[in-house]
C-alpha positions in Angstrom: 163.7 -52.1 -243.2 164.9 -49.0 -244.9 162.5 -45.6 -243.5 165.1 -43.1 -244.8 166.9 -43.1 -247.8 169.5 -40.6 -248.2 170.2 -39.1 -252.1 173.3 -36.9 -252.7 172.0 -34.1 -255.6 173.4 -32.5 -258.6 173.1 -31.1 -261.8 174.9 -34.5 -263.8 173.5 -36.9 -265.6 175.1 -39.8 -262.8 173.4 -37.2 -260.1 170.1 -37.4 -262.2 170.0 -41.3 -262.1 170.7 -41.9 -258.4 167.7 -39.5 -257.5 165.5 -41.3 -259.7 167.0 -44.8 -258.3 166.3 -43.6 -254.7 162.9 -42.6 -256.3 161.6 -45.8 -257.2 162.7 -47.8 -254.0 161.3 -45.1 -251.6 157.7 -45.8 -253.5 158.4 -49.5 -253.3 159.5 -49.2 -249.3 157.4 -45.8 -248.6 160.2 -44.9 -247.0 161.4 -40.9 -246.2 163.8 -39.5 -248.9 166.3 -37.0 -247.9 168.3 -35.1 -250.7 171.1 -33.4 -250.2 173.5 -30.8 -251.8 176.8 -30.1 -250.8 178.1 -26.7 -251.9 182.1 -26.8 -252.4 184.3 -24.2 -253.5 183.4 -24.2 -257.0 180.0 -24.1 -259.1 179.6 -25.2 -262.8 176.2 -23.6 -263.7 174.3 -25.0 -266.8 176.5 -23.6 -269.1 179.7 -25.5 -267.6 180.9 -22.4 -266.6 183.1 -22.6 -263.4 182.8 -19.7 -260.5 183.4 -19.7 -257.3 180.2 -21.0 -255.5 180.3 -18.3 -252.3 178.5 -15.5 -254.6 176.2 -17.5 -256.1 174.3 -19.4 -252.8 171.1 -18.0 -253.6 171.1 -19.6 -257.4 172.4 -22.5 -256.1 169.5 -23.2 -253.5 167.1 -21.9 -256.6 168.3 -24.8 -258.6 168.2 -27.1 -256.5 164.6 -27.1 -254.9 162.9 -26.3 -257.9 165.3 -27.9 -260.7 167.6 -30.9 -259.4 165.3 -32.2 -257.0 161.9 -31.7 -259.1 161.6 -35.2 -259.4 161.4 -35.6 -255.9 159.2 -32.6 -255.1 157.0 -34.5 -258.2 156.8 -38.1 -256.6 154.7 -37.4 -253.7 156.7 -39.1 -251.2 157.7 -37.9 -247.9 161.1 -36.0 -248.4 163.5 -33.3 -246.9 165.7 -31.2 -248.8 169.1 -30.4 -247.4 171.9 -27.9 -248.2 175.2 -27.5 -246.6 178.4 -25.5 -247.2 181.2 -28.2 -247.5 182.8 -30.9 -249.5 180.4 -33.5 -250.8 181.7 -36.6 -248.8 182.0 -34.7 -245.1 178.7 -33.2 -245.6 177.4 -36.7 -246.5 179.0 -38.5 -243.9 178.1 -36.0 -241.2 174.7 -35.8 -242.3 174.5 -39.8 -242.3 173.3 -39.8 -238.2 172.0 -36.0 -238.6 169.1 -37.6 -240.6 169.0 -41.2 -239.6 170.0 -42.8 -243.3 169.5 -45.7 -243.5 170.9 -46.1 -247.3 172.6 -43.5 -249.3 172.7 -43.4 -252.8 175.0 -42.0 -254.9 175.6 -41.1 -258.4 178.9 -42.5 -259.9 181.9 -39.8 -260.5 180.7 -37.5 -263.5 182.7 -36.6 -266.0 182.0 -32.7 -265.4 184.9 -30.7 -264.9 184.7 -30.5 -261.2 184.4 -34.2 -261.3 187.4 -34.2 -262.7 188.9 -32.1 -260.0 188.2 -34.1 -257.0 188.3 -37.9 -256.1 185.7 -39.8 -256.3 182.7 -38.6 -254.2 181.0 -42.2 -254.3 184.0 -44.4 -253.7 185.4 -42.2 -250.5 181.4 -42.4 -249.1 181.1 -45.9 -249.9 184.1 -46.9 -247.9 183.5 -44.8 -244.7 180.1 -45.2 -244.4 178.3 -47.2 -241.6 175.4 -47.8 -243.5 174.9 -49.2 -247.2 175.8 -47.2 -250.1 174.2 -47.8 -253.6 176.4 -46.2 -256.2 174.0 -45.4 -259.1 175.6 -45.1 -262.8 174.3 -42.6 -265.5 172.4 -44.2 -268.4 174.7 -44.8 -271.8 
């Protein structure tokens, strides 16, 4: 049994896929979808610029209840949305028990530039993790 499924969110294409993922087995297991943003020290808005993410909090909380996580907000399901200051993986991890996941699902390692500054956000959640972690990859 699987009541909460928890969905790290974004703005990428990898990001994009795992909500959708999460999506469709939370209709199929009417289970509780969680989604969660974790706001590090840098944020690439739409344009792929990169700032600093402090100054831009209230954009980035904009974005992600009404844009990223529309599809959620659209499916009718019974979902939370949650946003925390931190690096994706802690926040995830720490939020694991918080909210009772029973899965979390992940998009794979973007290619974005701020991918490309950190490790891999999937594979450090995947191995730490006490519950199971579906890693979902971006469409070709």
């Amino acid at each position: 049994m699987i009541p909460t499924i928890m969905v790290a969110i974004d703005q990428d294409d990898a990001s994009k896929a795992a909500l959708l993922w999460a999506i469709e087995l939370a209709s199929i297991l009417s289970a509780k979808v969680v989604g969660v943003h974790a706001c590090g020290l840098l944020n690439q808005d739409s344009n792929g610029s990169i700032t600093p993410t402090k100054g831009h909090m209230d954009s980035i909380r904009e974005r992600f209840g009404s844009e990223w996580a529309k599809p959620l907000s659209d499916s009718g399901l019974d979902y939370e949305l949650v946003l925390r200051d931190g690096n994706p993986v802690s926040v995830l991890l720490m939020l694991e028990s918080e909210v009772g996941a029973d899965l979390i699902v992940v998009g794979s390692r973007g290619h974005s530039v701020i991918g490309g500054l950190i490790d891999s956000t999937s594979h450090h959640v995947s191995e730490a993790a006490r519950c199971p972690v579906v890693i979902v990859h971006p469409p070709l």
